[in-house]
N, C-alpha and C positions, 0 to 999 in steps of 0.2 A: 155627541155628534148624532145628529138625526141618520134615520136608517135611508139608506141609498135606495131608488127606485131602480128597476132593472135596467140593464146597459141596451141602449138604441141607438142604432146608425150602423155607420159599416165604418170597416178598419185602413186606414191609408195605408200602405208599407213604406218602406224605404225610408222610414226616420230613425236618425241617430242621435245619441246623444254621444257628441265629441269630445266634451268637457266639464267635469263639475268643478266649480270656484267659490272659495270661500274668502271671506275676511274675518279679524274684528276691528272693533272702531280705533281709530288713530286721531291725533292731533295735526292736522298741516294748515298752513296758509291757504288762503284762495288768494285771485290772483291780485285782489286790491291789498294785500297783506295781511288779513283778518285771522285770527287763529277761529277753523270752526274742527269738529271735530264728524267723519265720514268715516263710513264701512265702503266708501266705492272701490277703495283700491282691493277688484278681488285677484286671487290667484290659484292657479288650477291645483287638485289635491292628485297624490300620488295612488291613493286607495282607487281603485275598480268599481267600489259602491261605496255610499254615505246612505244614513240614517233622516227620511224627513221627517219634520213634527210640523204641530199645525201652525206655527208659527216662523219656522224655517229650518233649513240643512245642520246637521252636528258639522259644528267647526264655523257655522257664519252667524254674524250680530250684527241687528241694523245702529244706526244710531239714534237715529230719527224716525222714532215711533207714531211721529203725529204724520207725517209724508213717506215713510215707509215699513216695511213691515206689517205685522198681525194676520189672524186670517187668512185674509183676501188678496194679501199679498206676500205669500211664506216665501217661493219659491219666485225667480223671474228668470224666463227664458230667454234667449235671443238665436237668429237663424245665422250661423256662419255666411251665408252666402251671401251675407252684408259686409263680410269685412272688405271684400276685394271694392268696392263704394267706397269706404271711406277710407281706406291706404290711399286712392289716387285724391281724396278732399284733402287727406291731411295726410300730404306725403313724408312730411319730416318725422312723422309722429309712430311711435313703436305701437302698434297691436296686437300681443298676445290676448290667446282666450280669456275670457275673463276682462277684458279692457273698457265694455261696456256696462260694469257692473253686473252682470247677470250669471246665476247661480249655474246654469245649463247654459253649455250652447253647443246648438241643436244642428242637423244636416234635413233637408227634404220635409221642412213644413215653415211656411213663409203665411206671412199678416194675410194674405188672400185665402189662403188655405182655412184656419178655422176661424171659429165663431167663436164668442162670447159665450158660456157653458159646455163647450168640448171638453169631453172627457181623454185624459192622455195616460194610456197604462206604461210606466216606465219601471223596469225590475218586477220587484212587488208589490209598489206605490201605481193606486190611481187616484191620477189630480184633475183638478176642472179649471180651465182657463177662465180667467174673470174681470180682467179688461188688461186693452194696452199700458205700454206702459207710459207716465208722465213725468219725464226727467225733470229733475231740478240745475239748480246751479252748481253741484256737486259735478256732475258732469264733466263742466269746463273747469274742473281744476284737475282732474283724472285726465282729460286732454290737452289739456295746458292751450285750451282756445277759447276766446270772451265768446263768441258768438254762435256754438257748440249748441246750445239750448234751442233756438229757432232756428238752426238748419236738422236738427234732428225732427223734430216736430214735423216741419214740412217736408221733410225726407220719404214720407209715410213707412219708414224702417223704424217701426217704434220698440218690434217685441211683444210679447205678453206675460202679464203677471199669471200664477196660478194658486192654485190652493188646495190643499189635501183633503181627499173626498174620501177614500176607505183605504185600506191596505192590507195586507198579511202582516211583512216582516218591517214593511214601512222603508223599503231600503230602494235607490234609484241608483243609479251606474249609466255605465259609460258600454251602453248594450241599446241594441234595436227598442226605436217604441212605436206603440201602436197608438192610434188617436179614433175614438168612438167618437162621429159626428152625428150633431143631434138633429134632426130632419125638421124640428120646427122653424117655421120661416118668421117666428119672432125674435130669434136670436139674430143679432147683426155680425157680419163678418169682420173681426180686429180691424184690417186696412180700412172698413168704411165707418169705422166706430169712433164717434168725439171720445176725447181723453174725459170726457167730464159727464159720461153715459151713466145713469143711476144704475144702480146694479139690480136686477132679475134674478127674484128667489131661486136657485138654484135647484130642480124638482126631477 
């Protein structure tokens, strides 16, 4: 891992991390019948902290290494303050944490709030954020809705993926994080960012 340059920005408060969710991959149907196999179905852990690596949480597997996963996409966050949105879209539909796929989720930091390179120190783990996120059709089998995939997209509730930048113990929990924003105005902020943004060496 290349050596970390010094930390720049200033610190938000007030974020939390509500929840960490893990899977590993399973077999189900999607909804035309097709046996595919997903990690979407996550569920919250009992543990206070979990261990990240550079490639994701102890206790979660992606399936699909080519569309998720690695790097650049160990960890994926989402902001609770989205569920109360899509309970009234999808009022029949149950939403625990974890419903959206995402490893974290989060209180007090929404797609406006950072940029593409924000650094998020959570426990002893700091991660850098490194694009929204780009659901697949996995999605709408987790939702049990066809059309899940482009209301999400245009939702601009995408999320963000992140990636392990340095740490101590390597370990994130379900405790206050702080988010170092980075003052260059080449980084674009997740809500105005294409899902299909080249990614910006990370410096």
């Amino acid at each position: 891992m290349e050596a970390p340059s010094p930390a720049r920005g200033y610190t938000q408060d007030g974020v939390r991390i509500l929840s960490i969710n893990v899977s590993q991959p399973r077999e189900v149907r999607d909804l035309g019948g097709r046996i595919v196999q997903t990690s979407i179905f996550k569920t919250p852990i009992r543990d206070s902290a979990v261990r990240v690596r550079a490639t994701n949480v102890d206790g979660d597997r992606q399936s699909d290494l080519v569309k998720h996963g690695g790097p650049l996409r160990a960890v994926y966050m989402y902001p609770s303050e989205h569920y109360d949105f899509w309970q009234a879209e999808l009022p029949d539909t149950d939403l625990p944490w974890g419903a959206f796929g995402e490893n974290l989720t989060s209180e007090g930091l929404l797609e406006a709030d950072v940029r593409v390179g924000d650094r998020l120190r959570i426990g002893t783990a700091e991660l850098v954020v490194t694009r929204p996120r780009k659901p697949c059709f996995k999605l709408a089998i987790r939702l049990a809705c066809r059309d899940i995939v482009p209301r999400f997209k245009s939702s601009g509730r995408s999320g963000f993926q992140i990636r392990l930048w340095r740490c101590a113990r390597r370990r994130i929990g379900r405790w206050r994080a702080s988010v170092m924003t980075s003052k260059s105005c080449t980084l674009m902020f997740v809500s105005r960012t294409s899902t299909n943004l080249p990614m910006r060496s990370m410096r």
